[in-house]
C-alpha positions in Angstrom: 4.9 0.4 38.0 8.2 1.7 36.5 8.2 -0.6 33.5 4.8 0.7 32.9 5.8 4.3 32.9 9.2 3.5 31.0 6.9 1.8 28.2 4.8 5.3 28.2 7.3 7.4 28.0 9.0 5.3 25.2 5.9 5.1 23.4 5.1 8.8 23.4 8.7 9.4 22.0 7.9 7.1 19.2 4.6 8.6 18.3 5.7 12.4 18.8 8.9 10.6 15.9 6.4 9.2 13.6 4.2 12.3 13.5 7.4 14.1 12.8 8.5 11.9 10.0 5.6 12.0 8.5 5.1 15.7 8.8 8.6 15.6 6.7 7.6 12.7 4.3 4.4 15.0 2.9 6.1 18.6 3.6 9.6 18.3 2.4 12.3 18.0 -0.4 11.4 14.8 -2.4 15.2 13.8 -1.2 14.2 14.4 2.6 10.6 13.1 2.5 12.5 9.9 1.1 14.6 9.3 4.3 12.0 10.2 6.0 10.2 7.2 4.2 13.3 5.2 4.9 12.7 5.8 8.4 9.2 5.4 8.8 10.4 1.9 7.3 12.7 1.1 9.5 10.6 1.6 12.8 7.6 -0.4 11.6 4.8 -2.1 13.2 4.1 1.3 15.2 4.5 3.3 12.2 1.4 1.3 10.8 -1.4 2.6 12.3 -0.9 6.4 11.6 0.4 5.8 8.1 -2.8 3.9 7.5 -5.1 7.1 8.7 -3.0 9.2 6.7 -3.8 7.3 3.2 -7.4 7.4 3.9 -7.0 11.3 5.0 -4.9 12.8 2.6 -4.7 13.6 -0.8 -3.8 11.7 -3.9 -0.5 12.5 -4.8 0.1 12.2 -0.6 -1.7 8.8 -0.8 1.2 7.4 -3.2 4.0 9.0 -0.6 2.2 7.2 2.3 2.0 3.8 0.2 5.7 4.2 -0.2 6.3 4.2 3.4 3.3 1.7 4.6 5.4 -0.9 1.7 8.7 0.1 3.9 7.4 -1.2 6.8 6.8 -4.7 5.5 4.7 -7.4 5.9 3.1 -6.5 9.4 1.6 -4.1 7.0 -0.5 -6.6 4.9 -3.6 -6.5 6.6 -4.0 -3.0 7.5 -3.5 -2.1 3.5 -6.0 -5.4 2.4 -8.4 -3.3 4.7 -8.4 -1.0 3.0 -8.5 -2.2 -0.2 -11.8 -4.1 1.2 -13.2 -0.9 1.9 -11.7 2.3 0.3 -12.4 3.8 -3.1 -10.7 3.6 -6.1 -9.0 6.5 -5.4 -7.4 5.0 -1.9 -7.3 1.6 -3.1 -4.9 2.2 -5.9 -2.0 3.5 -3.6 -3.0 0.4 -1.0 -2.8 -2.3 -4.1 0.7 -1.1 -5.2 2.0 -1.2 -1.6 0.7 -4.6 -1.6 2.3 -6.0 -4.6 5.5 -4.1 -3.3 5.2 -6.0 0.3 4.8 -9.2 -1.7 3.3 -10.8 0.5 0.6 -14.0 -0.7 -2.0 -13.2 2.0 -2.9 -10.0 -0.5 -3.4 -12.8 -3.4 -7.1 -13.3 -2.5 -8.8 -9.8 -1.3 -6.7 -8.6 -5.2 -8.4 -11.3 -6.9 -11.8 -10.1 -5.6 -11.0 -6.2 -6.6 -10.4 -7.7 -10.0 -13.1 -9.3 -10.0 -15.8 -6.0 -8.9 -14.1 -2.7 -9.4 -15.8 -0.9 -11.6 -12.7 1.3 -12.4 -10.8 0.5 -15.2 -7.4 1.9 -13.9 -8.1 0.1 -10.5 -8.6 -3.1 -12.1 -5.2 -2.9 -13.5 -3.1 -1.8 -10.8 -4.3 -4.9 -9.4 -4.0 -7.2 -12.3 -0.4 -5.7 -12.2 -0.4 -6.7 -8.4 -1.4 -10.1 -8.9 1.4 -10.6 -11.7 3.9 -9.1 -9.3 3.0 -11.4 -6.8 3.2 -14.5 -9.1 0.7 -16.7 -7.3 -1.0 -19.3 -10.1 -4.1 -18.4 -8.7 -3.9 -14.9 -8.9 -2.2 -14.9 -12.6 -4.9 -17.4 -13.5 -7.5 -14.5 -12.5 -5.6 -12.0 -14.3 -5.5 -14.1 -17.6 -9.1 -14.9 -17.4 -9.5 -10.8 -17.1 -7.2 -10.2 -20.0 -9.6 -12.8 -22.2 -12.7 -10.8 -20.9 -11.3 -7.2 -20.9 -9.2 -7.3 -25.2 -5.9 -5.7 -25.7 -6.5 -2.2 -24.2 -7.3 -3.8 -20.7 -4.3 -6.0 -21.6 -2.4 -2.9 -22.6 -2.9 -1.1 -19.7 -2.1 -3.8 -17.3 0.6 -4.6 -18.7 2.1 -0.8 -18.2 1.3 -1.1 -14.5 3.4 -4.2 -13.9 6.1 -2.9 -15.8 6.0 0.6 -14.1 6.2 -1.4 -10.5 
């Protein structure tokens, strides 16, 4: 019975932390709200779950500061952010793909290759032909050159300037 109120009272301080860092990571100094991305990293797995109901609550530009630190936290991360990507907007999505190619984790190769393949947004298409690259899985760049074929130069273009910017 003590180990179970020990592992309450632990996980409540770690929950009352997280909802503090993250209060910092969208409120602060871009220098603070970096160390507070830092150390939303380094706790992890438990920083998962609220970071990933903060991307789909927030804002855009708070989206890309919560994709910053949901990439920190590594690749326990993966499948909450290729959840999203299987059902979010564009607008969500695009923060959740570049987190993705960040993690670099190959699990994200497949769910990527269907976003390619039926987003209808042109700037979501390529983030994630930037992704793919980024991740450097044959089947994913094969995708990705098959796109470029389809798409001409500007898709090409503009792909291209994602990967380069990541």
């Amino acid at each position: 019975m003590q180990k179970a109120i020990e592992r309450r009272e632990a996980w409540k301080e770690d929950t009352g932390r997280i909802r503090e860092l993250m209060h910092v990571m969208l409120n602060d100094d871009t220098y603070t709200s970096l160390q507070a991305i830092s150390a939303l990293g380094a706790i992890g797995t438990p920083a998962i779950g609220p970071l990933v109901e903060t991307l789909l609550a927030v804002d855009s530009d708070a989206r890309w500061t919560v994709a910053m630190a949901l990439a920190r936290t590594g690749p326990e991360a993966v499948e909450p952010l290729i959840g999203v990507v299987l059902v979010a907007d564009d607008a969500i999505k695009n923060p959740a793909i570049w987190a993705l190619a960040e993690i670099g984790d190959q699990r994200a190769v497949e769910p990527l290759v269907g976003t390619l393949r039926t987003s209808q947004s042109e700037c979501c298409r390529a983030l994630t032909a930037a992704a793919l690259l980024k991740l450097g899985d044959p089947a994913g760049i094969a995708e990705v050159e098959k796109e470029f074929e389809q798409a001409g130069e500007a898709f090409t273009g503009l792909a291209m300037e994602a990967f380069e910017g990541t």
